[in-house]
N, C-alpha and C positions, 0 to 999 in steps of 0.2 A: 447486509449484516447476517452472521450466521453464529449458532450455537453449538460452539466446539464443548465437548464433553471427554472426561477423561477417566478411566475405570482401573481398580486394582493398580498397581505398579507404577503405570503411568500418571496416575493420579498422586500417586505418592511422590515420586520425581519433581511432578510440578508446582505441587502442593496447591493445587486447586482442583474443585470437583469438574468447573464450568467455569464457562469466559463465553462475553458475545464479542465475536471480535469481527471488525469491518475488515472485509479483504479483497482482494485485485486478482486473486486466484484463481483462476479458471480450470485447474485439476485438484483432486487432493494431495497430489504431490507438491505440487506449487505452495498447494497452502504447509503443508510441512514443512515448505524450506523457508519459507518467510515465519513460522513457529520458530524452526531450529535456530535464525536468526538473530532474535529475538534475547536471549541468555542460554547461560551455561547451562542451567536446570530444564530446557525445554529441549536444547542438543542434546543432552544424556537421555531425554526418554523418548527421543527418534532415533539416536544411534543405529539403533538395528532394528531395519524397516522389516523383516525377515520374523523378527519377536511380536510383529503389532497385526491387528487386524483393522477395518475399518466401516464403521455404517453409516451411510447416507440414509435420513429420515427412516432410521431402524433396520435395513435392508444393508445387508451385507454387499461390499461392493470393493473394487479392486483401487489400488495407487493412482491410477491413470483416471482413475472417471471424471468423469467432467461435475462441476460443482453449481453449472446453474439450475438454478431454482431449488435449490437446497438449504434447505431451514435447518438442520441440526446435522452433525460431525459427530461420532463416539471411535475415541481410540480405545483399543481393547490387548491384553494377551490373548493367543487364541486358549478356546477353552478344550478342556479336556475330559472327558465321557467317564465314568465307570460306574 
C-alpha cells in the first residue's frame, strides 16, 4: 500500500488530494500507467510526463525509480523560482 498524493493542477484533474492505493508496480512509471488506466481524469493529468515532477518519501526522484519500500508518491508541476 502506498500514498499517492496529488498537488496544484494535477490535483485539480483528479479531483483528489490523496488516495492509498494497493499497487503491483515496481517503478513509478508503472504505477502511472496503471493511474492512467484507471479513467479519463487520471490520463489527462499524466498526459504529459514532461509537465509532472515526482517524490518518493519527499525526495525528488526520477520516472524510472524503483518503488519498493515506498510509503508516499507526490505528483507535482515543477516549480518555478523568482
Amino acid at each position: 500500500m502506498v500514498e499517492v498524493m496529488y498537488f496544484a493542477w494535477v490535483r485539480e484533474r483528479i479531483g483528489e488530494p490523496r488516495e492509498k492505493i494497493d499497487t503491483q508496480a515496481s517503478t513509478v512509471a508503472e504505477l502511472v500507467s496503471e493511474l492512467s488506466a484507471r479513467e479519463p481524469r487520471y490520463a489527462a493529468a499524466f498526459a504529459d510526463l514532461a509537465a509532472l515532477r515526482v517524490a518518493l518519501d519527499q525526495e525528488l526522484a526520477d520516472f524510472d525509480a524503483p518503488l519498493k519500500g515506498v510509503r508516499e508518491v507526490a505528483f507535482f508541476p515543477p516549480m518555478t523560482g523568482g
